[in-house]
C-alpha beads as a LAMMPS data file, in Angstrom:
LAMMPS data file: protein, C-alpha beads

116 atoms
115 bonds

1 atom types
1 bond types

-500.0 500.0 xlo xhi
-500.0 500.0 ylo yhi
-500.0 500.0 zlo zhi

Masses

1 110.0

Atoms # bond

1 1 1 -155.275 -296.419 -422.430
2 1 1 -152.584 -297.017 -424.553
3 1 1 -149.326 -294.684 -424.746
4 1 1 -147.287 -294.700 -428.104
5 1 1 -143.610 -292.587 -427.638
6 1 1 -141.176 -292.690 -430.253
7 1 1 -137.469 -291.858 -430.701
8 1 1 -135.149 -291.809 -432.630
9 1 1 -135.237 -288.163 -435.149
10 1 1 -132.901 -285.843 -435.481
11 1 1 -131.144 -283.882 -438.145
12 1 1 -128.469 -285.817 -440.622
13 1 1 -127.604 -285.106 -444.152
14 1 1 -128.691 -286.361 -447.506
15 1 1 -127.731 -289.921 -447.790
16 1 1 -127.647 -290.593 -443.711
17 1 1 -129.517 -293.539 -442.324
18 1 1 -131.285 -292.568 -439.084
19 1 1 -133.737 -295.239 -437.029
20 1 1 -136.907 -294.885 -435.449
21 1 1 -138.427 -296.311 -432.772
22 1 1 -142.022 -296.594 -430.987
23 1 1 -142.694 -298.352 -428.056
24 1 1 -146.521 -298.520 -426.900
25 1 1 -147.527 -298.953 -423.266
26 1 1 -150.911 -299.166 -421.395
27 1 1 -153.627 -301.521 -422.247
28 1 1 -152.182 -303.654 -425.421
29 1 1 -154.478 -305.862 -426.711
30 1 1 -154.537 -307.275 -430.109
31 1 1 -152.496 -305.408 -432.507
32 1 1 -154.911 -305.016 -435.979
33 1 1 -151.377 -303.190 -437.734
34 1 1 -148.599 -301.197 -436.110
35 1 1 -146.414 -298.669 -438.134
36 1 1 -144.928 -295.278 -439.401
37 1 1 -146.983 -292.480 -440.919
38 1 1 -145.124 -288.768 -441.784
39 1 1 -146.401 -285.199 -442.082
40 1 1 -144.298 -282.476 -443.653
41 1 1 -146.032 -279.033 -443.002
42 1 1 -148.933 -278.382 -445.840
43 1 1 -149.491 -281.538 -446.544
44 1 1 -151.239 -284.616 -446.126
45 1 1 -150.213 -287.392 -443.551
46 1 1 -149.095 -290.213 -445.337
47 1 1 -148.197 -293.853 -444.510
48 1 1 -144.535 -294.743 -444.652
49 1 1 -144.327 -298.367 -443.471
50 1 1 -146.776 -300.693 -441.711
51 1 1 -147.192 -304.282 -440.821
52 1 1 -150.676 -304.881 -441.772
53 1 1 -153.155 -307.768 -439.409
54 1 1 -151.284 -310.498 -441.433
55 1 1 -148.053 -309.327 -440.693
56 1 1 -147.031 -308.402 -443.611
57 1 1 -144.906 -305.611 -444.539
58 1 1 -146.797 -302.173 -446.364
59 1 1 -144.827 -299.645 -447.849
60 1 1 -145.160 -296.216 -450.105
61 1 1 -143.700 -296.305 -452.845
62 1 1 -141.373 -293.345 -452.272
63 1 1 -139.974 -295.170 -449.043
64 1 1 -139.132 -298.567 -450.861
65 1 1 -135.542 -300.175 -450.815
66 1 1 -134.474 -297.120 -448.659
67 1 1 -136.710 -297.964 -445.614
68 1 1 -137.170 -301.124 -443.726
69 1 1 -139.689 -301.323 -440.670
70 1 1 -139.201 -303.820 -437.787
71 1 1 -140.677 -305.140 -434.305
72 1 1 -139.886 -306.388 -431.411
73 1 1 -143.265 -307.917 -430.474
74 1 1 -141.772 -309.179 -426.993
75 1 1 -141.916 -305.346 -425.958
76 1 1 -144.687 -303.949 -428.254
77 1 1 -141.958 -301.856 -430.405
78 1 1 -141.822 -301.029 -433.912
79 1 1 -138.493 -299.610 -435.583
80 1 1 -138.395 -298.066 -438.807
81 1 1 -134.877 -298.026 -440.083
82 1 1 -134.430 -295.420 -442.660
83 1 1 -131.132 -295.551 -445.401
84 1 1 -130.257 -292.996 -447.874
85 1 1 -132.409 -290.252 -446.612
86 1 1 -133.247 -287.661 -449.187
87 1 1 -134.333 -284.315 -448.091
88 1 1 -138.108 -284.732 -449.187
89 1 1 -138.361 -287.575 -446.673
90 1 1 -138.064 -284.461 -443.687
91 1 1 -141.118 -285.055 -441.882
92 1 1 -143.030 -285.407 -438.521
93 1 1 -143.016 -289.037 -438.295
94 1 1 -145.893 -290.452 -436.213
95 1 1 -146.029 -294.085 -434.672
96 1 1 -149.337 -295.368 -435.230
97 1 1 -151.280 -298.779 -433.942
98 1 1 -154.602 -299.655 -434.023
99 1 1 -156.129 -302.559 -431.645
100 1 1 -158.941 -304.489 -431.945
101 1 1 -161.529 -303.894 -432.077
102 1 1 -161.020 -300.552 -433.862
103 1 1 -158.783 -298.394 -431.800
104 1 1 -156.875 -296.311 -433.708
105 1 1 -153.684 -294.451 -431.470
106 1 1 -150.657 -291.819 -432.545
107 1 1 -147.800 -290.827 -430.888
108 1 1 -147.001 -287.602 -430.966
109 1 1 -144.507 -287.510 -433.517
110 1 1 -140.499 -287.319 -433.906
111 1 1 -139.292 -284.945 -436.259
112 1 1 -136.722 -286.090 -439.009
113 1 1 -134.899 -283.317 -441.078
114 1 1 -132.576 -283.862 -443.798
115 1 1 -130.105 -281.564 -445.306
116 1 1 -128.845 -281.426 -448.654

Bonds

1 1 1 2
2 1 2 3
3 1 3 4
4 1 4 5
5 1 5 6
6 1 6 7
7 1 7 8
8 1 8 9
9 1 9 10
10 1 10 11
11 1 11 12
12 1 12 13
13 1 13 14
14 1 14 15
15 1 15 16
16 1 16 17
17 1 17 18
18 1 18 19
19 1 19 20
20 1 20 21
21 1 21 22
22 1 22 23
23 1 23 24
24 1 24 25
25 1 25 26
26 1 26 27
27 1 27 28
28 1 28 29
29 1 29 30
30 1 30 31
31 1 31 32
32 1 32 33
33 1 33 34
34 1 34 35
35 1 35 36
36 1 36 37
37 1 37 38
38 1 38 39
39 1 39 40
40 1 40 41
41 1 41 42
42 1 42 43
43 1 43 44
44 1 44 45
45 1 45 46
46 1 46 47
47 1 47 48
48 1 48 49
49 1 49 50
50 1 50 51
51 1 51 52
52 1 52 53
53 1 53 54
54 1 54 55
55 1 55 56
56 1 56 57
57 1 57 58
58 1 58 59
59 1 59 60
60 1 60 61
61 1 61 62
62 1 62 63
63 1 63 64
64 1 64 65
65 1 65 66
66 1 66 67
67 1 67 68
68 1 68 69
69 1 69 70
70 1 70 71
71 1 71 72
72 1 72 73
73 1 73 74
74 1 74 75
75 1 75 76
76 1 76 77
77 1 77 78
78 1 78 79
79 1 79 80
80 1 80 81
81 1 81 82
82 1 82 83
83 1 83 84
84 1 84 85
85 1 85 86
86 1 86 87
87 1 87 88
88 1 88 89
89 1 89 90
90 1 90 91
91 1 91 92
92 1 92 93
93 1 93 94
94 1 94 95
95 1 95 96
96 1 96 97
97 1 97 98
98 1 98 99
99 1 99 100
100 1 100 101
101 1 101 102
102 1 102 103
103 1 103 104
104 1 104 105
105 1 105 106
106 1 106 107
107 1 107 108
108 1 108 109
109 1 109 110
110 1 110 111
111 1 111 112
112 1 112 113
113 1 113 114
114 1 114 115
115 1 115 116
């Protein structure tokens, strides 16, 4: 099994940078893509930042030039470092990492709230 915990949310206003961080445990294998998804109650989950199996960088097009996602590959960890938060980027923000061959894991989410 594979265990996924992030860190990192919390409450800041408008403007505020705040960083996020998953760390996955358990049975890595290969890593197909490792990233950030977000949920805001009513809607949709929706990718925020990814590396994809060629290690490139994904973003959504909302999240560009504010957010920048990281990793620390030495200890399975993925960061998303998020500047000028605006208060439609409040959220559940999931870790998510899928391993060859087509295992798909979440963590259980951190929750990011931004006032205005």
């Amino acid at each position: 099994q594979v265990q996924l915990v992030e860190s990192g949310g919390g409450l800041v206003q408008a403007g505020e940078s705040l960083r996020l961080s998953c760390a996955a445990s358990g049975s890595i294998s290969s890593i197909a893509a490792m990233g950030w998804y977000r949920q805001a109650p009513g809607k949709q989950r929706e990718l925020v930042a990814t590396f994809t199996s060629a290690g490139s960088e994904k973003y959504a097009d909302s999240v560009k030039g504010r957010f920048t996602i990281s990793r620390d590959n030495p200890k399975n960890t993925v960061y998303l470092q998020m500047n000028s938060l605006k208060p439609e980027d409040t959220a559940v923000y999931y870790c998510n990492v899928i391993l060859y061959p087509f295992r798909n894991y979440w963590g259980k989410g951190t929750l990011v709230t931004i006032s205005s």
